[in-house]
C-alpha positions as CSV (number, residue, x, y, z in Angstrom):
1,X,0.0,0.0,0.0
2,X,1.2,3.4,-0.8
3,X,1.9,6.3,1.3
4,X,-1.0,8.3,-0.3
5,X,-3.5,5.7,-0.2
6,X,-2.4,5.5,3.7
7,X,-3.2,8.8,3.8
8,X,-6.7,8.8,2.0
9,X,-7.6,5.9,4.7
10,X,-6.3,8.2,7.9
11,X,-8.4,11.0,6.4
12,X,-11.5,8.9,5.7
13,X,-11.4,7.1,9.4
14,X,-10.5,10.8,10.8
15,X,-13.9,12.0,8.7
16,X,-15.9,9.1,9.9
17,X,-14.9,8.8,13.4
18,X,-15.8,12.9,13.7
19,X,-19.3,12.4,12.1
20,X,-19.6,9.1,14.7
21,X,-19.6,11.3,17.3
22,X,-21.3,14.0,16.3
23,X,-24.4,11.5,15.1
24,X,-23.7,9.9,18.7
25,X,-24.0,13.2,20.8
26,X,-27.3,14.6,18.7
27,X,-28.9,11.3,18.9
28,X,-28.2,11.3,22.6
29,X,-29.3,15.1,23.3
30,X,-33.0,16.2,24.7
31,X,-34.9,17.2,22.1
32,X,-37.5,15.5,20.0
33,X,-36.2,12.4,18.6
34,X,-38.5,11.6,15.7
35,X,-37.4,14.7,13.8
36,X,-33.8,14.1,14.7
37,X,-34.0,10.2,13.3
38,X,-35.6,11.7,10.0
39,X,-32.8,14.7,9.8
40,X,-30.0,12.0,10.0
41,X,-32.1,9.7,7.5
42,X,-31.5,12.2,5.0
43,X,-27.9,12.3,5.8
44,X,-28.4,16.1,7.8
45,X,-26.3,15.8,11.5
46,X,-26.4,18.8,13.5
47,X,-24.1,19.7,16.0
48,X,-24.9,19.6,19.5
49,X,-23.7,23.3,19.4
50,X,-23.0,26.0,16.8
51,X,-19.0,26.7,16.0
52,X,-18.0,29.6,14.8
53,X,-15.5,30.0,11.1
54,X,-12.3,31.3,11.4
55,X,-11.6,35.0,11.0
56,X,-9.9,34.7,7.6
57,X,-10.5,36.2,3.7
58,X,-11.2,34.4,1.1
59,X,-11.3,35.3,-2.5
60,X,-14.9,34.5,-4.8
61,X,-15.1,34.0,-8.2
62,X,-15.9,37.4,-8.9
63,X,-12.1,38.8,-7.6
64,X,-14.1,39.8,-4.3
65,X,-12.0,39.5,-0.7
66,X,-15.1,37.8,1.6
67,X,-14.1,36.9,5.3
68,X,-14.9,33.1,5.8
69,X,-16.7,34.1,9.0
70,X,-18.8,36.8,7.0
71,X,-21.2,34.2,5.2
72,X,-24.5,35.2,6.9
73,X,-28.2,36.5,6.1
74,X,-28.6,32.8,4.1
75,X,-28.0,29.4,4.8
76,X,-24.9,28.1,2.6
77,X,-24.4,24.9,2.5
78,X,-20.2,24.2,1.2
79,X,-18.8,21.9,-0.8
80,X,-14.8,21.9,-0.2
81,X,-13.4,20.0,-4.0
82,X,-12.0,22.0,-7.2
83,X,-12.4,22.1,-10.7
84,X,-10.3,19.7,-12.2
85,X,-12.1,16.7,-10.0
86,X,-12.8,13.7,-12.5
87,X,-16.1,12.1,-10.5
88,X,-17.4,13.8,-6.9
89,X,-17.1,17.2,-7.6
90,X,-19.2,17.4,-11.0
91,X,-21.4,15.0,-9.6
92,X,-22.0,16.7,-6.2
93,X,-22.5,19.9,-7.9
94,X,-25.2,18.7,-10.5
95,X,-26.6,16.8,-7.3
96,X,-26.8,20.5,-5.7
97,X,-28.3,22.5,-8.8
98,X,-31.0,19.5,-9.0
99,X,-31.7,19.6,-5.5
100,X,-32.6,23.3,-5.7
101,X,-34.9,22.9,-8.6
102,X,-36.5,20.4,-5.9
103,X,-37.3,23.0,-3.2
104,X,-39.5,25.3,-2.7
105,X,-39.2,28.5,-3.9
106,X,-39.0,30.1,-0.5
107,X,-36.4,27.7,0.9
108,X,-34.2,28.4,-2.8
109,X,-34.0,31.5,-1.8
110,X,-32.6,30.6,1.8
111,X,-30.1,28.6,0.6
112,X,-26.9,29.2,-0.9
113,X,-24.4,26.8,-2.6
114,X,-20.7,27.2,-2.5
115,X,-17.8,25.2,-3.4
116,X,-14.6,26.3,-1.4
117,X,-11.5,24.7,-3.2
118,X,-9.1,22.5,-2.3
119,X,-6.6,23.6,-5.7
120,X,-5.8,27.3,-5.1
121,X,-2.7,26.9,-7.5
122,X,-5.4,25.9,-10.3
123,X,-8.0,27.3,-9.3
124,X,-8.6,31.6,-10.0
125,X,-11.3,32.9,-9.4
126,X,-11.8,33.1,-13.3
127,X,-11.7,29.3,-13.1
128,X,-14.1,28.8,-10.8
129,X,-16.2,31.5,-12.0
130,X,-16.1,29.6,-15.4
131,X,-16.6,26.5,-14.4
132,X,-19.5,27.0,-11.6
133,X,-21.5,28.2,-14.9
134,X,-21.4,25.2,-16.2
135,X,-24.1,23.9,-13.3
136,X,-25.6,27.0,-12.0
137,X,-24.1,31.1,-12.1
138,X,-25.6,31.6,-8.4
139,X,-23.3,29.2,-7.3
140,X,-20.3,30.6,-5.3
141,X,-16.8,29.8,-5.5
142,X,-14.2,30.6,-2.9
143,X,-10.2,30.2,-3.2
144,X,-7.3,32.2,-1.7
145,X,-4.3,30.9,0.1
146,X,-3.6,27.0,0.7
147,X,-3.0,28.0,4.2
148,X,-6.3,29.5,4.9
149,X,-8.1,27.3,2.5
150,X,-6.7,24.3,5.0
151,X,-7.7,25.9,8.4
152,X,-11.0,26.7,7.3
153,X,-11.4,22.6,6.5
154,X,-9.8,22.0,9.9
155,X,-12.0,24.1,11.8
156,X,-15.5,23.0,10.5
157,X,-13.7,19.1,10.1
158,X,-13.5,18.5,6.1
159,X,-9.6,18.1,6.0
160,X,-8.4,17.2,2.9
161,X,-4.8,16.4,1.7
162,X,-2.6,19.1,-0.7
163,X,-1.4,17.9,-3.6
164,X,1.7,17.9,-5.2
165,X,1.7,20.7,-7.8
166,X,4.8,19.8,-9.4
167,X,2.9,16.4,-10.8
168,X,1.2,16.7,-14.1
169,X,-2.4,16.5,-13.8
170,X,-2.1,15.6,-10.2
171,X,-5.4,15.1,-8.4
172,X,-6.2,16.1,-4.6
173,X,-7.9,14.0,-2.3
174,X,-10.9,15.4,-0.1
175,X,-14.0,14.3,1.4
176,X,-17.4,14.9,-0.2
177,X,-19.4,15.5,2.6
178,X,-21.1,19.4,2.7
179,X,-21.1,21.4,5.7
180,X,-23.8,23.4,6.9
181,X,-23.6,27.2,7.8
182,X,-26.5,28.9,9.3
183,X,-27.4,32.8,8.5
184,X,-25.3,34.1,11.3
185,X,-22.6,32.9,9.6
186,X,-21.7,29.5,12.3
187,X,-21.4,25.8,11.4
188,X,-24.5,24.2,12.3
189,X,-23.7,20.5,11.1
190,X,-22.6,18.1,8.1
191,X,-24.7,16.9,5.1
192,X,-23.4,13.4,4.5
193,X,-22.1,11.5,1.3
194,X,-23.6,10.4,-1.4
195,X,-26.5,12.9,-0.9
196,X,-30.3,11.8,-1.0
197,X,-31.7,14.5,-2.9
198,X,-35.5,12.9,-2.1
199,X,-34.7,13.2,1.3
200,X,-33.0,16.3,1.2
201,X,-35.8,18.2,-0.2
202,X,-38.0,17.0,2.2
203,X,-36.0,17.7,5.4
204,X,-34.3,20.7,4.4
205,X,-37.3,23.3,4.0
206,X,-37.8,23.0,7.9
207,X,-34.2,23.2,8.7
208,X,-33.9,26.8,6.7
209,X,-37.1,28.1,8.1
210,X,-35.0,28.1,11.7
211,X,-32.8,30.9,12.3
């Protein structure tokens, strides 16, 4: 086995063994259970309590500096992959801009889809502005520096692993769950992978009526 694929398998277990307890400490917390069971059925897990982003700028696809910790007045729900991904990331994205065609109109308009990259060095904002067309131009794209881009995935638990630029069409590994930010700006949970659009669309409505 290869140091990378050790690596994915870390990542993964890390991933999972977060979620774990985060399923673990909602499904143990007062409240009513039914409508957490359903919320976890559709692969939504909220945390126990808010967290707040990191106090750090990004860059969007339109050149703009935005402050990871500045996403509020919507729910956004982010997607951390890049542009040159060959399966998830196109897949997750179409998943996203058929989901919203599934919704309501006054939950659409609550909800905002962004995909944060894991591929600064390829991905400008031209890139992503470019490419996010391709599946929906209300979608938002975030890049900036591979520091930043890394801390934000730490602090709401999507690590991911940089790739080595100096490798021809090198590819990065990352995980393809979404995480959920609230409209004053906080993580509020995960979205799981593969997403259940059905099931999404029927859950999510409530969740975005809540402030």
């Amino acid at each position: 086995m290869s140091r990378t694929q050790k690596t994915v398998i870390v990542l993964a277990a890390f991933v999972a063994l977060v979620l774990g307890l985060t399923v673990n400490k909602v499904l143990n917390s007062k409240g009513d259970g039914t409508d957490k069971v359903a919320l976890l059925d559709a692969g939504i897990v909220l945390l126990p309590q808010s967290r707040s982003l990191p106090a750090l700028s990004l860059i969007d696809q339109n050149g703009q500096t935005l402050k990871a910790d500045e996403m509020k007045d919507k729910w956004s729900l982010l997607f951390f992959g890049y542009t040159f991904c060959p399966d998830i990331c196109p897949a997750t994205l179409a998943q996203m801009r058929q989901l919203q065609g599934m919704l309501p109109a006054e939950a659409k308009d609550k909800l905002r889809i962004v995909l944060v990259t894991v591929d600064p060095h390829r991905d400008t904002p031209e890139q992503l502005k470019k490419y996010l067309a391709y599946f929906d131009p209300g979608f938002q794209g975030l890049t900036g520096k591979q520091e930043d881009i890394q801390k934000l995935a730490s602090a709401v638990s999507i690590p991911f692993i940089p790739a080595d630029t100096s490798k021809e069409n090198y590819t990065v590994d990352h995980s393809g769950n979404l995480v959920i930010i609230g409209p004053d700006g906080t993580q509020r949970g995960f979205i799981r992978a593969p997403v259940n659009n059905d099931k999404l669309a029927t859950q999510l409505p409530g969740l975005l009526k809540s402030s």
